[in-house]
N, C-alpha and C positions, 0 to 999 in steps of 0.2 A: 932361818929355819934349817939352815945346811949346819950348823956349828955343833961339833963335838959333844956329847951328852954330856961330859964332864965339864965344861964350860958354860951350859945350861945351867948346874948343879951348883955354879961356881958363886954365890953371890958378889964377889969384890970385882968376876971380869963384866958380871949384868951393871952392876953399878959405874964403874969406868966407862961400859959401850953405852950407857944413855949418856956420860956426863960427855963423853966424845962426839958422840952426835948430835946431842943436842948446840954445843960450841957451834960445830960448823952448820947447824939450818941458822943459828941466831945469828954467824957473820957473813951467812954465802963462802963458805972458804972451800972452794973445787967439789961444790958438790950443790946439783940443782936442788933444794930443795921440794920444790913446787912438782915437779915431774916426777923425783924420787919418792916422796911422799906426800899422795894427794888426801891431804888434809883439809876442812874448812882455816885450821890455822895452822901457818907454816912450824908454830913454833913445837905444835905437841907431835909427840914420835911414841911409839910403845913395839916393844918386840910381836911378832904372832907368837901365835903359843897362850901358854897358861906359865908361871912361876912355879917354878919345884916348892914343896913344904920347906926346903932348906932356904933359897931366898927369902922366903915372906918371914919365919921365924930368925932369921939375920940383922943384925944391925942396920945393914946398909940398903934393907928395904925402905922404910923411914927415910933414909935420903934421898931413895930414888921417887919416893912420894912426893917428897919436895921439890926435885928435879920437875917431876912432869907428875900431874896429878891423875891422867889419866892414866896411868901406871897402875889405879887400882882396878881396872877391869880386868888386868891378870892374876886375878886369886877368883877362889871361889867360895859359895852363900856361906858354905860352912866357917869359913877367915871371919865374917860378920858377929856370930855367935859366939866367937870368945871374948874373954872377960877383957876392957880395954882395946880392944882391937881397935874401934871405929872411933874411939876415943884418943888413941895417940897416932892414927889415920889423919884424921882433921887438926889435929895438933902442928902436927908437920905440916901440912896443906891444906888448908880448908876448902879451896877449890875442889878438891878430890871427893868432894858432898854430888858436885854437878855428877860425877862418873858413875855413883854407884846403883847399882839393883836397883829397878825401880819398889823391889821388894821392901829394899832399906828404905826409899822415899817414904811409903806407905805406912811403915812400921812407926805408933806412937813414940816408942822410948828411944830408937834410933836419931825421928826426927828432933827432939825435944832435945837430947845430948847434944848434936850436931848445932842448931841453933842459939845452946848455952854458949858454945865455944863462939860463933860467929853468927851472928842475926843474918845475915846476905846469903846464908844457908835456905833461910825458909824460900828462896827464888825455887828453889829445885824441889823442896816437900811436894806431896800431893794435895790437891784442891781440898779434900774434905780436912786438911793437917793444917791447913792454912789459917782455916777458923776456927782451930783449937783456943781456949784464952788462956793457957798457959803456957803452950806455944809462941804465942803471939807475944805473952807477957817475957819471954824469953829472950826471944828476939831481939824485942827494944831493947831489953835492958843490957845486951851484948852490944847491939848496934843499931841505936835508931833510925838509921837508915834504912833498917830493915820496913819502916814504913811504907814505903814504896811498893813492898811483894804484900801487902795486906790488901786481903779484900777489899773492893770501895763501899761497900756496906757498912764493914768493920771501922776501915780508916776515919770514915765520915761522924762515929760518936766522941763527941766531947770527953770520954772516959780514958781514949786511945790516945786524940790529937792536943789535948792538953796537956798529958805528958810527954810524947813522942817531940813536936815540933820546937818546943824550948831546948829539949839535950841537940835536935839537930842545928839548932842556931848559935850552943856554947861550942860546939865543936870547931865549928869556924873561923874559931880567934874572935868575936867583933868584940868593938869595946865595950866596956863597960859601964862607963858614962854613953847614955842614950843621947847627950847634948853635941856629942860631938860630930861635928861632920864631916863625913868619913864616904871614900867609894867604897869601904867595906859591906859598906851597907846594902850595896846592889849585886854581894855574891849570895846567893843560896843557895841551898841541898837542893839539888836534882829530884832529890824524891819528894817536892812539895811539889812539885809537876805532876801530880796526882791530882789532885786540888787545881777546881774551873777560878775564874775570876766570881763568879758567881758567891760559890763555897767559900771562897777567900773572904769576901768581903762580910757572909755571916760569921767566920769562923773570930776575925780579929779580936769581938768587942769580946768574945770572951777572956784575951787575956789581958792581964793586969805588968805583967812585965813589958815595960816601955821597948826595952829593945826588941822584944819579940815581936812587937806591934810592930814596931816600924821596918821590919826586914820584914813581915807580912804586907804594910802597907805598899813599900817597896817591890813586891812581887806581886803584887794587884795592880799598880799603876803600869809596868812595864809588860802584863800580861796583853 
C-alpha cells in the first residue's frame, strides 16, 4: 500500500508482484508465508487496494486471475456488468466464481454462464440458484460432478441421477466390458457420497447399463 501510484497504474509490475510472491509462499523461499499472510490458505495472496480501470482493462489481468483467483475481489460491481467480463473471468479461473459479489452468486444469468463454463461453479451459487432446472441442467452437462452441490431433493429424482451418475462413471476410465475384473471398479466419484446405502440400493435397478450397476453395486457393498 506504500508503492508509487505509478506502479499501482502499472499493470505488467501488479502482474510480476503476484507471479513473484506467489513463487515464494508456493516454495517457502525467505519468506514466512503463514505469518506474512494469514490466510486460511497459504497459497492465495491479493494486493490491498482495489485495481486501477487500467489493470482490470489490461491484458495481464486475465493472468493474474489465473495466478490467484481471488484477485477478483479487487475490481468493482460495475467490472460484472460488462459484456464478457464474468465470462472470460472464469475462462482463465474458474475458481474466481468462489470470490465473487455474493451479488453475482444470486444473479440468475451470472450464475447460469458461470456454471456453463464449469458445473463445480454451482458450490458457490445461492440456495434458491441451486434448484434452478436449468441451472442444474447446466451444470451436469459441464460437469457431472456438479452432482454433488445439488439439492438432495433434486439429486434424489430418477430425472437428475439417471443421467448425472453414468457420465460420472465414463469419466473414470472403467472398462468397457462389464466382464471384466478390474480394481477399477472400486474407484468412484466423490460425489455419489451423496447417496445413503439405502438410496443406492433403490437407485441401481433402475439402470440398465451393466457397468453402472456394478460400480453402484460396488459402492453399496463397501458403504
Amino acid at each position: 500500500e506504500y508503492l508509487p501510484l505509478e506502479l499501482w497504474e502499472n499493470p505488467q509490475f501488479i502482474y510480476k508482484a503476484y507471479l513473484t510472491i506467489r513463487y515464494y509462499i508456493h516454495l517457502d523461499k525467505g519468506i514466512d508465508s503463514w505469518r506474512t499472510f494469514p490466510r486460511s490458505d497459504k497459497k492465495d495472496f491479493s494486493f490491498p487496494g482495489t485495481f486501477s480501470k487500467k489493470v482490470i482493462n489490461s491484458p495481464e489481468f486475465l493472468k493474474i486471475i489465473k495466478l490467484s483467483p481471488e484477485a477478483i475481489t479487487k475490481v468493482g460491481m460495475l467490472d460484472f456488468t460488462k459484456d464478457d467480463f464474468l465470462e472470460n473471468v472464469l475462462k482463465a479461473n474458474w475458481e474466481a466464481f468462489m470470490y465473487c459479489p455474493p451479488r453475482v452468486k444470486k444473479s440468475y444469468s451470472c450464475v447460469l454462464k458461470a456454471v456453463s463454463i464449469e458445473g463445480s461453479c454451482l458450490e458457490h451459487a445461492s440456495s434458491a440458484l441451486k434448484k434452478e432446472k436449468a441451472i442444474i441442467d447446466a451444470a451436469l452437462n459441464s460437469n457431472p460432478h456438479a452432482l454433488k452441490y445439488i439439492p438432495k431433493s433434486i439429486a434424489n429424482q430418477p430425472s437428475f441421477y439417471l443421467r448425472a451418475i453414468p457420465a460420472l462413471v465414463r469419466t473414470q476410465n472403467y472398462p468397457q466390458d462389464s466382464s471384466i475384473d478390474s480394481r477399477e471398479f472400486h474407484i468412484y466419484p466423490i460425489a455419489l457420497n451423496i447417496y445413503t446405502n439405502k438410496q443406492l440400493e433403490k437407485m441401481i435397478i433402475n439402470f440398465e447399463d451393466k457397468v453402472v450397476r456394478r460400480v453402484l453395486w460396488s459402492l453399496w457393498c463397501d458403504g
